[in-house]
C-alpha positions as CSV (number, residue, x, y, z in Angstrom):
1,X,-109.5,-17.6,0.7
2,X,-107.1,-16.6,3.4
3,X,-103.9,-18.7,1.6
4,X,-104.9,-17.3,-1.6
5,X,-104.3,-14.1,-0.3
6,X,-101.0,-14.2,1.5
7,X,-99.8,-16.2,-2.0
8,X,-101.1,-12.5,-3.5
9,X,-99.2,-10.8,-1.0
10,X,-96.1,-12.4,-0.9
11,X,-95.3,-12.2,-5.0
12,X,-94.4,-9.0,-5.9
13,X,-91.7,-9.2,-2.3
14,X,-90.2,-12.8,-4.1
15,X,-90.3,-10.8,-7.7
16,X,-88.2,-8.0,-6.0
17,X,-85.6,-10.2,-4.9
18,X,-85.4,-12.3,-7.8
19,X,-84.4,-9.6,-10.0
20,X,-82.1,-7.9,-8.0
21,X,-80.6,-11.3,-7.5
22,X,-80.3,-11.5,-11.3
23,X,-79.3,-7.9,-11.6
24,X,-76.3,-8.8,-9.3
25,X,-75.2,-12.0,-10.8
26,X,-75.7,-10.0,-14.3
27,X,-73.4,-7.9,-13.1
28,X,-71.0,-10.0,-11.4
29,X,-70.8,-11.8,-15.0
30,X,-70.1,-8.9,-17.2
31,X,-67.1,-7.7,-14.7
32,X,-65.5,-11.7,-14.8
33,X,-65.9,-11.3,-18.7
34,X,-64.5,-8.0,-18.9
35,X,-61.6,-8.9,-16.3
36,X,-60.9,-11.9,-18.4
37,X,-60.8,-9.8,-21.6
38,X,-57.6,-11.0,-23.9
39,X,-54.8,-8.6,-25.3
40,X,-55.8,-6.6,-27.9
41,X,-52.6,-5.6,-30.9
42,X,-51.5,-2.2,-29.9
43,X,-48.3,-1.8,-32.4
44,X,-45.6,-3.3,-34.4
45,X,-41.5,-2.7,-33.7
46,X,-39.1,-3.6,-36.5
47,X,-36.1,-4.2,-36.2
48,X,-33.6,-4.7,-39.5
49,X,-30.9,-7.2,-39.1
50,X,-29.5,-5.8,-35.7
51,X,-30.8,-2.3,-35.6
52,X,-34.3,-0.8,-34.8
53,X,-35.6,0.3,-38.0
54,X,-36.6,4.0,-37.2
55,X,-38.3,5.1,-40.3
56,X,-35.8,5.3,-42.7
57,X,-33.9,2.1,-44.0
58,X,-31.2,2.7,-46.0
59,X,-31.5,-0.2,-49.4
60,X,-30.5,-3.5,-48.8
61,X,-28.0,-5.5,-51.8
62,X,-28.9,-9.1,-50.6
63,X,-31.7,-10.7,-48.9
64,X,-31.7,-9.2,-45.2
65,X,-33.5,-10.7,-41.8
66,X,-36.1,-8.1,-40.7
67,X,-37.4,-8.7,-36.9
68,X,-41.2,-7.6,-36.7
69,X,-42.7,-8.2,-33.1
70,X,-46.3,-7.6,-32.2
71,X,-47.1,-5.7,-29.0
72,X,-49.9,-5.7,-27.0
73,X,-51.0,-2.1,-25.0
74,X,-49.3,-3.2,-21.7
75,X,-46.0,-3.5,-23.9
76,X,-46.0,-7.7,-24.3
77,X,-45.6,-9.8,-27.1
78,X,-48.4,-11.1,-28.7
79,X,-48.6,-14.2,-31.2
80,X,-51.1,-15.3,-33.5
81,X,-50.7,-12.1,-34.9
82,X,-50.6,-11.6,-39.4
83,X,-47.7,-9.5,-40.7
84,X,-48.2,-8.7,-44.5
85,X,-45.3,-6.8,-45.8
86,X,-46.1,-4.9,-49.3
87,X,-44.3,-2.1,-51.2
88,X,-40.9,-1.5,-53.0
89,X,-41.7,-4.9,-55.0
90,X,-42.3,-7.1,-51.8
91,X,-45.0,-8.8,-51.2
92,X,-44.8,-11.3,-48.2
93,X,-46.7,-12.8,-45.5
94,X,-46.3,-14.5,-41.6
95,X,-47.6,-14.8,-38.4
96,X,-45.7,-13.8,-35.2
97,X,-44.9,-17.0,-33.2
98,X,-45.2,-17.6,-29.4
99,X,-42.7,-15.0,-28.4
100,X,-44.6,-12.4,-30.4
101,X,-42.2,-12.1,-33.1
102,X,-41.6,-12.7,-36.9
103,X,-38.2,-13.2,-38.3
104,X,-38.3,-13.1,-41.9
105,X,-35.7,-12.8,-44.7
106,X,-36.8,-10.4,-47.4
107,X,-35.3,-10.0,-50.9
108,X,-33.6,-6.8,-51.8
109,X,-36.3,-3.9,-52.4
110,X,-37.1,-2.7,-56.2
111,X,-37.6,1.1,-56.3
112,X,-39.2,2.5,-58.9
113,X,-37.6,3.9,-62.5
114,X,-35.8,7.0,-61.5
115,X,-37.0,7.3,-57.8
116,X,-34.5,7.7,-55.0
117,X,-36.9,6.2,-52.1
118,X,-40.1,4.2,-51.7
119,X,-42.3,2.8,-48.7
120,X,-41.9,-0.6,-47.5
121,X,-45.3,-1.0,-45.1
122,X,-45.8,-3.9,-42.4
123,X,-49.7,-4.1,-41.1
124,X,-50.4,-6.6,-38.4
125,X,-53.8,-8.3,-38.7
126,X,-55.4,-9.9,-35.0
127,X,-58.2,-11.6,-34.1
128,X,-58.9,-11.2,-30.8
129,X,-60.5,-14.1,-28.8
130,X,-64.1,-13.6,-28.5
131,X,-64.7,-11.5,-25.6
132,X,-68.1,-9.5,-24.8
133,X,-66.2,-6.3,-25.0
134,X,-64.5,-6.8,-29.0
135,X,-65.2,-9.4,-31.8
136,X,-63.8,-7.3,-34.7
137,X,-60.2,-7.8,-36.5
138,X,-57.4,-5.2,-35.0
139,X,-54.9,-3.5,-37.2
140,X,-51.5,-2.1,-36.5
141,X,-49.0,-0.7,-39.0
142,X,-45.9,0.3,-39.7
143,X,-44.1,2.3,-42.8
144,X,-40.4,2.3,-43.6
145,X,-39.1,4.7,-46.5
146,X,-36.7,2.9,-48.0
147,X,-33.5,5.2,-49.5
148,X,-31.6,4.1,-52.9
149,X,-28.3,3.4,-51.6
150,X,-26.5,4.6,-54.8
């Protein structure tokens, strides 16, 4: 009777400990996984042939290079990430490469009948790597009024 007793006794002392022993390593593996945590798309810079496209881009006659990089929000490149670029009658498609960036050539924009500008958009699509913190698909965009040169 006397074992029984002290086997009583000694329980809820080794229940205690277990959980805060499983409360700390909870803990310690929630701060490793949010630590660990990957880069996350923050915004997009384009640049057009040599010059920072600053939100106005004045038409171009021939196909021109355009520059897109992806950025994360400590200001690095980021690959992996899905540029679609839509308006002004284009309609293209890449993904940034290891240094973060896109180069793309894109065909002359098409304005519409009788308008004197249009918007040429670039949205960067990212997944993520699967992280406790964020599973979902992050978005960045950029929109570039494009002016009729004549």
């Amino acid at each position: 009777m006397r074992g029984e007793r002290g086997v009583l006794e000694g329980l809820p002392l080794t229940l205690i400990i277990s959980v805060i022993i499983i409360v700390i390593g909870t803990a310690i593996l929630f701060g490793i996984a949010f630590y660990a945590q990957g880069n996350h798309l923050s915004k997009l810079e384009v640049i057009e042939g040599n010059t920072p496209a600053n939100g106005i881009i004045v038409q171009w006659p021939t196909a021109t290079q355009f520059e897109i990089t992806a950025l994360t929000q400590s200001g690095t490149d980021l690959n992996g990430v899905i540029i679609n670029i839509y308006g002004c009658g284009i309609d293209m498609q890449g993904t940034t490469a290891s240094q973060g960036t896109l180069i793309i050539l894109l065909p002359p924009p098409v304005l519409a009948n009788h308008s004197l500008d249009g918007v040429l958009n670039f949205k960067g699509t990212y997944s993520p790597p699967a992280t406790i913190g964020s599973a979902q698909l992050e978005t960045a965009s950029v929109s570039e009024v494009i002016v009729g040169s004549s």
